[in-house]
C-alpha positions as CSV (number, residue, x, y, z in Angstrom):
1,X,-190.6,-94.5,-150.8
2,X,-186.7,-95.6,-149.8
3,X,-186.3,-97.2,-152.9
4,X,-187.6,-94.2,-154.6
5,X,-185.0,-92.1,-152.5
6,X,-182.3,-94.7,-153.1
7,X,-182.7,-94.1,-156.6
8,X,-183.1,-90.8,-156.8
9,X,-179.7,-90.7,-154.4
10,X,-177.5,-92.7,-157.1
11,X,-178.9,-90.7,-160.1
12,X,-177.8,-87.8,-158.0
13,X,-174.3,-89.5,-157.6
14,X,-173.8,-90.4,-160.7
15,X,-174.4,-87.2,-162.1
16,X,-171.6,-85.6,-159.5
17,X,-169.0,-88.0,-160.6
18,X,-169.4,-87.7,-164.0
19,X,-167.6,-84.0,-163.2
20,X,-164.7,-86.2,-160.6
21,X,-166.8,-85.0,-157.4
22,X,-167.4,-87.7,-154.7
23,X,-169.6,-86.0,-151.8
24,X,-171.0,-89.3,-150.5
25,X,-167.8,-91.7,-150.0
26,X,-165.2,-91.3,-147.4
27,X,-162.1,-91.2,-148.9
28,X,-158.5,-92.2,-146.9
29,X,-156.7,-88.9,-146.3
30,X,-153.9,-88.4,-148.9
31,X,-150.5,-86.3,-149.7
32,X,-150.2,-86.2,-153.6
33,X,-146.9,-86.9,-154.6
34,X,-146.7,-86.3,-158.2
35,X,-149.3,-84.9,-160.7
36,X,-148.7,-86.3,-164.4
37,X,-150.2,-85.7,-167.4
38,X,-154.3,-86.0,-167.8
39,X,-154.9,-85.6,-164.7
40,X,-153.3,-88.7,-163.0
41,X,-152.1,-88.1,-159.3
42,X,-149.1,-90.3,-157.7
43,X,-150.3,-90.3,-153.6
44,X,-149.4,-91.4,-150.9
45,X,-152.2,-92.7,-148.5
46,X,-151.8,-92.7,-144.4
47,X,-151.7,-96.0,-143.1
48,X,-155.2,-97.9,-142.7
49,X,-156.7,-101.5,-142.0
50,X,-157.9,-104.0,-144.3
51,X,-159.4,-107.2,-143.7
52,X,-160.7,-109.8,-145.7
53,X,-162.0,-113.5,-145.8
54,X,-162.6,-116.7,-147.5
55,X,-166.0,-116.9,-149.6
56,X,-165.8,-119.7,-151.6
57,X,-169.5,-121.3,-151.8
58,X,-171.1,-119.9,-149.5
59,X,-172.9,-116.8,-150.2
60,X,-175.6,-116.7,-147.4
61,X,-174.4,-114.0,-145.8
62,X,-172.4,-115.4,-143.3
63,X,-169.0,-114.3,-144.8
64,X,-170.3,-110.4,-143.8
65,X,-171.4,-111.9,-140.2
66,X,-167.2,-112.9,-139.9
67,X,-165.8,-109.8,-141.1
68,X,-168.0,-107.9,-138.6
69,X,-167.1,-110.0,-135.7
């Protein structure tokens, strides 16, 4: 049954964002600086955190365990 509603969830998804909608994902808040043509946007994100690490090799899952820590 949760695959079944994971399915169902991402057909649901996909169908929104082949019209631009995005109801599931957080998105950083935004100020759009500058709208050109076909709908691109210029923006201009408030500051936020990223982190990353070094994966090369290992892929056992520990490289999520580091970032979490």
């Amino acid at each position: 049954m949760d695959k079944f509603f994971y399915y169902l969830v991402a057909l649901f998804e996909s169908g929104l964002g082949v019209f631009g909608v995005r109801t599931f994902y957080d998105q950083p808040r935004y100020t759009v600086i500058e709208r050109l043509d076909r709908g691109v946007e210029v923006r201009a994100y408030e500051p936020r955190l990223a982190v990353e690490t070094d994966v090369r090799g290992q892929g056992d899952g520990e490289e999520f365990g580091r970032l979490f820590r």
